[in-house]
C-alpha positions, -999 to 999 in steps of 0.1 A, spaced: 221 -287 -424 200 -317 -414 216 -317 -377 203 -280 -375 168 -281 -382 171 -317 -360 185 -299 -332 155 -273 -332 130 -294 -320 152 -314 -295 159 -279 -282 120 -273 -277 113 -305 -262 146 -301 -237 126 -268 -227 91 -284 -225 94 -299 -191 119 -296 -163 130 -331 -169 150 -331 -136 118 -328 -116 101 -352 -136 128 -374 -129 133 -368 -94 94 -368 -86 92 -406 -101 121 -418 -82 110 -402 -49 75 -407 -52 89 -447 -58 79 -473 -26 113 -483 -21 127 -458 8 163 -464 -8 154 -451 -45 136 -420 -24 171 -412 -4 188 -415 -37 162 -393 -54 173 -365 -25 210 -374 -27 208 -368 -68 183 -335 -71 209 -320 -38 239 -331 -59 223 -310 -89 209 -283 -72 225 -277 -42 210 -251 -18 207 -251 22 183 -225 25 156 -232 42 141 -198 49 122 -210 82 107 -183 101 71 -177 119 64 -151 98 58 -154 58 82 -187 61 102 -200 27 88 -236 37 60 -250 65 71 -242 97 48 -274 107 77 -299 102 97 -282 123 74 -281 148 63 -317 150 100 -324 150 105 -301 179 75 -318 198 89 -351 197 127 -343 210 104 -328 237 85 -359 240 116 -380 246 131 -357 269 99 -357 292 90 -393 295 126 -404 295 125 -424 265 163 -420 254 174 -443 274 164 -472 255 182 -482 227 154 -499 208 132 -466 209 164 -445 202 161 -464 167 125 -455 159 129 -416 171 156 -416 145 138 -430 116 111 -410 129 129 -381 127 148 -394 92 108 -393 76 100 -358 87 132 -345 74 131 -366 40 100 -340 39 119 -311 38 145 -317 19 119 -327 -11 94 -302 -3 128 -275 -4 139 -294 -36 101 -288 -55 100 -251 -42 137 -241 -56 119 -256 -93 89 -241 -88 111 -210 -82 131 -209 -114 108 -224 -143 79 -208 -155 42 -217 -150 39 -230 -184 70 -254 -178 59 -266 -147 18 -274 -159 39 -295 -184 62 -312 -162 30 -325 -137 13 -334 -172 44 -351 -181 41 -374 -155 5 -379 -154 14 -394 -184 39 -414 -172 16 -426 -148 -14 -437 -170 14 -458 -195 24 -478 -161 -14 -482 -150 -24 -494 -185 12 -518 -185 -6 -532 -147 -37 -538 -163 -27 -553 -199 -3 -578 -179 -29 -591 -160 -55 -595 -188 -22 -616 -209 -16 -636 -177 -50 -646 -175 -61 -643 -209 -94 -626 -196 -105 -590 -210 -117 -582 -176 -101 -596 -142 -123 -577 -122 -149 -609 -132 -121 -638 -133 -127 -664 -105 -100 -687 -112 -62 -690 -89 -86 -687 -59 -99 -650 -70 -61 -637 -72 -76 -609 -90 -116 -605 -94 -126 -576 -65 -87 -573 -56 -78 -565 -88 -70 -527 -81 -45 -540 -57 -23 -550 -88 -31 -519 -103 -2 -498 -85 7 -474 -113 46 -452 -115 51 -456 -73 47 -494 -73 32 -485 -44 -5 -499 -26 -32 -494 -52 -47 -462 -32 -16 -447 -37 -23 -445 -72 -60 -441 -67 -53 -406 -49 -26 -399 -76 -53 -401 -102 -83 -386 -82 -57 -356 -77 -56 -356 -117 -91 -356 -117 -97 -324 -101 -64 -306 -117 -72 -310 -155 -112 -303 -145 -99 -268 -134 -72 -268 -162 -101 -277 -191 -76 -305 -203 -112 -332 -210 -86 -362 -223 -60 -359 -190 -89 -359 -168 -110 -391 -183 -78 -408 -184 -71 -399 -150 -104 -409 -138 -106 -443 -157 -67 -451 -143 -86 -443 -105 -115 -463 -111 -88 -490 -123 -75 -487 -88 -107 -501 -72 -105 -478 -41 -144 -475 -28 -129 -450 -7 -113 -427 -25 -140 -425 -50 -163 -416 -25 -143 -387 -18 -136 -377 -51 -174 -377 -60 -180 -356 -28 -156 -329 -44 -172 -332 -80 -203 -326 -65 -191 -293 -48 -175 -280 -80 -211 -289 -102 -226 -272 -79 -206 -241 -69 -176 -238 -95 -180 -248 -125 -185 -240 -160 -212 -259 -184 -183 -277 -206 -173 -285 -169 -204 -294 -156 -209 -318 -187 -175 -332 -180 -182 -341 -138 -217 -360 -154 -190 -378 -172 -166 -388 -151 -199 -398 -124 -211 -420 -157 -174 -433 -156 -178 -447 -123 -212 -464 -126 -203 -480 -157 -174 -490 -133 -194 -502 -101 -223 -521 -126 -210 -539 -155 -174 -541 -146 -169 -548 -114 -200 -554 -101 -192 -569 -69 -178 -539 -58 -208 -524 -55 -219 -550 -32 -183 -548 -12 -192 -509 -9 -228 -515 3 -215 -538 29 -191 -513 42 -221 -490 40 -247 -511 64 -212 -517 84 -205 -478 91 -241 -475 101 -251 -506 124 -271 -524 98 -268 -559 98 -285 -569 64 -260 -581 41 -264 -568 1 -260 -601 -18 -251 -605 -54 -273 -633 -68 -291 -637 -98 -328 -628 -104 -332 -666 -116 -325 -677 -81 -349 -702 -70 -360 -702 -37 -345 -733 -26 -311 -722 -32 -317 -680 -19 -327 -703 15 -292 -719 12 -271 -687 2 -291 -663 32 -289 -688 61 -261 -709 79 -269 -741 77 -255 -771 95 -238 -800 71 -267 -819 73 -291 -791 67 -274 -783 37 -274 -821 21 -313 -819 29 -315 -782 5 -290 -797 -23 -314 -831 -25 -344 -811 -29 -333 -790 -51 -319 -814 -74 -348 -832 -69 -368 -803 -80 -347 -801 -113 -357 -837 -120 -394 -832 -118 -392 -798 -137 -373 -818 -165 -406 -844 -165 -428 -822 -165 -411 -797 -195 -433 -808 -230 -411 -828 -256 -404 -799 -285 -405 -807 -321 -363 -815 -320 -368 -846 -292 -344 -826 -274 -357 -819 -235 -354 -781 -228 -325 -779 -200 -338 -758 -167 -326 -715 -167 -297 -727 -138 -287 -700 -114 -255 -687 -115 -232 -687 -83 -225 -655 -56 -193 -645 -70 -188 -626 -37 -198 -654 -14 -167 -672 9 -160 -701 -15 -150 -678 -39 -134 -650 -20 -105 -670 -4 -80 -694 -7 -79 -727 10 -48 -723 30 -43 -693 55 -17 -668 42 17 -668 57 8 -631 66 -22 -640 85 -6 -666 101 22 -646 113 -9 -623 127 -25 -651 141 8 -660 157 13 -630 174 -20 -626 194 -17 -663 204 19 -653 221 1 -620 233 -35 -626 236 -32 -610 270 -21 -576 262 -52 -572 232 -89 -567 248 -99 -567 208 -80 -591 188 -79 -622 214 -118 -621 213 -121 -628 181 -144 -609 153 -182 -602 163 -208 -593 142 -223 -556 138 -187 -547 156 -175 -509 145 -155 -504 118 -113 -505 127 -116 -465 119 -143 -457 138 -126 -482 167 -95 -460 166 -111 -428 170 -126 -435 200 -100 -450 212 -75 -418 204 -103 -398 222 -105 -423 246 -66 -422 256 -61 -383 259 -92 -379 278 -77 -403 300 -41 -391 301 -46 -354 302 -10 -350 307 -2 -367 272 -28 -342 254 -10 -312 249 19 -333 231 10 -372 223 23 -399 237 54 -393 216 70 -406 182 63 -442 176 38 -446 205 6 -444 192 2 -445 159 25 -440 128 37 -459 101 71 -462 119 54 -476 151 37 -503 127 76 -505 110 94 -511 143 71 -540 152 90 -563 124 55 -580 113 62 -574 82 40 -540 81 59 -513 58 90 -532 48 119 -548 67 128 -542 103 159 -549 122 144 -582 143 170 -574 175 153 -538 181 117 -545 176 101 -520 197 63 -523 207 51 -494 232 22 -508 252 3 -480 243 5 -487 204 1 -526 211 -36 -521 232 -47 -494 210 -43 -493 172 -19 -519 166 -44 -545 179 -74 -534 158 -50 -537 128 -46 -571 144 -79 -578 148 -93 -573 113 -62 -584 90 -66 -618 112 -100 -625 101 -115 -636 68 -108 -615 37 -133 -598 36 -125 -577 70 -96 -565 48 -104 -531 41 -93 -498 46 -123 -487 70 -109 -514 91 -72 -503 96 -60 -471 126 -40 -455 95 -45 -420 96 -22 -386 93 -54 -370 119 -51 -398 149 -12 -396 140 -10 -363 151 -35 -363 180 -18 -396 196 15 -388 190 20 -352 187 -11 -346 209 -31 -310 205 1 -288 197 5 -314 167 -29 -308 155 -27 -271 162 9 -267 143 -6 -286 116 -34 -264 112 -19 -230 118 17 -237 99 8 -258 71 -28 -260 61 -28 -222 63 8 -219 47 -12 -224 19 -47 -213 27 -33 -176 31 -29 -176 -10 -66 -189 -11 -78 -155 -34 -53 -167 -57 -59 -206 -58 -83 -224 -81 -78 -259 -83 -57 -255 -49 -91 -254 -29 -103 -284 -39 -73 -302 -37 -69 -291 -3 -103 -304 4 -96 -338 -11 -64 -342 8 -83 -334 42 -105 -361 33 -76 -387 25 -63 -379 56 -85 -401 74 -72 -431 49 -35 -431 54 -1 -420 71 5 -399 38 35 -378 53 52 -408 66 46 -422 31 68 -397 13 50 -398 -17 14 -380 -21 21 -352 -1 51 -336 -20 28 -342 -54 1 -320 -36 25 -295 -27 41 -292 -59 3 -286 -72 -1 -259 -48 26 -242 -52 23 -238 -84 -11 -231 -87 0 -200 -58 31 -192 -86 1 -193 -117 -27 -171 -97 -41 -148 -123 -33 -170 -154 -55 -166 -185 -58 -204 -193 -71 -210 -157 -109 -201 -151 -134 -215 -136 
């Protein structure tokens, strides 16, 4: 008697979520490529089905990875590239990434297919979850390890964590940090439109948690839009929140991010003044010694006057009642100054950077210079230079310069630098095209102090993969067989717009396909938003 009324609610929580996808999203969506093959090889080995349903018209699936697909074996065939051995290896695992696509986009449509609305909502919730346990587990580790409540303030093991502490925050992929970030921002706008309030603070506190300047940005940008266009007043209320959320963020708890953004800011538009966190009890003396470069010298001269200073502020400060002499207001350091931002010792990654344009320095007009000040951002650098390169080779724009040429997480893969895991050292394959262009601006910045580190300064990007590699017909397929795969259901979509809106933004951050990760999350969103249309508990 007790096993039966047991069983009943292990039989409502077996029909909660499709456990399968849950399971097969967190292994797929994982950073290790071999747990993401395994992930297809088990969901195939469960539910196995071949059919594809490609076609130009009303396709099953985007006919867009077929097409890129097709435009690189074309590629190959018309600059002859099959004939070396070392490219043969990157169009294959090339190739292998645009079909890992399919087969997990095919995988999320059969589920979306057979469960109900109501299953799937609870499945994505299911592992938002998931998600927000593992972010909270990143975060609680650090504070024990350090013993500080907030690490986005702790100076000590040369700033290990302090403004890079979103890096450690990597969430259910174990993935970079803005993996998670876009996860969460994702979130964000889902349970807005969905009116679930707890799902989406949580959401938005595990992003903020991430420390991604960027996709914040974006993600207020889209907040914005809904507040002012598409949004109810418990809505409305809970956008202000989520915007409070993020200045209590950039202000008291990481405050030097704010000053890392600003910087970014002036950066992106040619200014050259610096925003400096110091405090307001700065005395002159030292602001002279933190705005200026001084010489050795120089700076021995400052540090004996001000200490100087000190001693005939202490003579001069009355004797109070206690005999005790009242001790100077002392300023307190720039946290986000160069002392405090970097180790001692270069890192064996820079090194191996640094390295690599000494044996080189020839073949990179960028990198061998050296880092100048009021220089473009990387992202703005690799723009011009993808506009740059087709304008120039008008016989490369109609298709790209072809798989692994320009610009793609496999071309940074195949170099062996140690970019996106392990490569085999005896078939490194470097086209010159990659090595002037976008591989030497990554060279450039990651080289250089710390603080060059950034995500405005790197060539990733699905939009100058596409151009470079896949040339117009790759923009153009992507436009006209995927975006509007989608698109086409946009009467029926409500949280699908802004999503899609987001993800164009985040295209400009990352090679998210080649990532095999954020893009079948998004898809699985739309399609079941498409599958929900007309739902009751959806309105906006």
């Amino acid at each position: 008697m007790n096993f039966k009324a047991a069983d009943i609610p292990l039989k409502k929580l077996a029909g909660f979520a499709d456990w399968k996808l849950l399971a097969f999203l967190v292994l797929f969506m994982d950073v290790k490529l071999v747990v993401k093959v395994v992930a297809i090889v088990l969901m195939y080995l469960t539910q196995f089905d071949l059919r594809f349903g490609f076609r130009f018209k009303n396709s099953r699936l985007p006919l867009f990875y077929l097409l890129v697909i097709g435009i690189a074996v074309l590629n190959g065939l018309l600059y002859k590239s099959y004939f070396n051995l070392r490219y043969d290896l990157v169009f294959v695992t090339g190739i292998g990434f645009w079909l890992l696509c399919i087969l997990a986009l095919h995988q999320v449509k059969l589920s979306v297919e057979k469960n109900t609305a109501e299953v799937l909502h609870n499945t994505i919730l299911a592992f938002f979850v998931l998600n927000a346990a593992v972010t909270a587990f990143n975060l609680f580790s650090i504070i024990a390890e350090i013993h500080t409540i907030n690490p986005y303030l702790y100076q000590g093991q040369n700033q290990k964590y302090f403004i890079g502490t979103g890096d450690y925050i990597k969430g259910i992929t174990f993935d970079v940090s803005i993996t998670n970030a876009v996860l969460n921002a994702l979130g964000v706008i889902y349970f807005l439109i969905r009116k679930n309030a707890l799902m989406q603070l949580i959401c938005m506190a595990a992003l903020l948690l991430s420390g991604s300047n960027a996709v914040n940005l974006m993600l207020t940008g889209i907040l914005v839009l809904l507040f002012l266009f598409k949004s109810t007043k418990d809505q409305k209320c809970l956008i202000a929140i989520c915007v409070m959320f993020l200045a209590v963020f950039m202000i008291n708890v990481s405050p030097q991010n704010s000053n890392y953004a600003a910087n970014a800011f002036n950066k992106l538009f040619h200014k050259d003044k610096r925003v400096i966190l110091v405090s307001t009890h700065t005395t002159p003396i030292l602001q002279a010694a933190i705005n200026l470069s001084k010489t050795e010298e120089e700076q021995k001269k400052i540090a004996t006057h001000y200490l100087d200073s000190i001693s005939l502020l202490r003579r001069s400060k009355a004797m109070p009642a206690s005999g005790k002499v009242i001790e100077p207001d002392l300023p307190r350091p720039n946290l986000d100054s160069k002392p405090y931002w970097e180790a001692p010792d270069t890192t064996p990654m820079r090194r191996i950077l640094l390295q690599f344009i000494a044996v080189n320095r020839s073949e990179l007009p960028i990198s061998a210079v050296g880092h100048k000040p009021g220089m473009l951002p990387g992202k703005v650098i690799a723009l011009q230079q993808v506009t740059d390169f087709l304008l120039q080779h008008p016989f490369k724009m109609l298709t790209g310069d072809g798989l692994g040429n320009f610009s793609s997480k496999v071309a940074f893969k195949a170099t062996d630098l140690g970019f996106n895991g392990n490569y085999l050292a005896k078939y490194v394959y470097i086209s010159k095209d990659f090595l002037t262009h976008h591989l030497d601006i990554y060279l450039h910045f990651f080289s250089e102090q710390p603080e060059l580190h950034s995500i405005l300064n790197d060539p990733n990007s699905v939009y100058f993969q596409l151009l470079g590699e896949y040339g117009l017909m790759g923009l153009l397929a992507f436009c006209v067989f995927y975006l509007w795969y989608f698109l086409r259901h946009y009467h029926k979509l409500s949280y699908g717009i802004p999503i899609l809106l987001f993800v164009l933004g985040i295209f400009f951050l990352e090679y998210w396909f080649e990532q095999l990760s954020i893009m079948v999350f998004v898809e699985l969103l739309l399609l079941v938003n498409i599958k929900d249309a007309g739902h009751k508990t959806i309105t906006t």
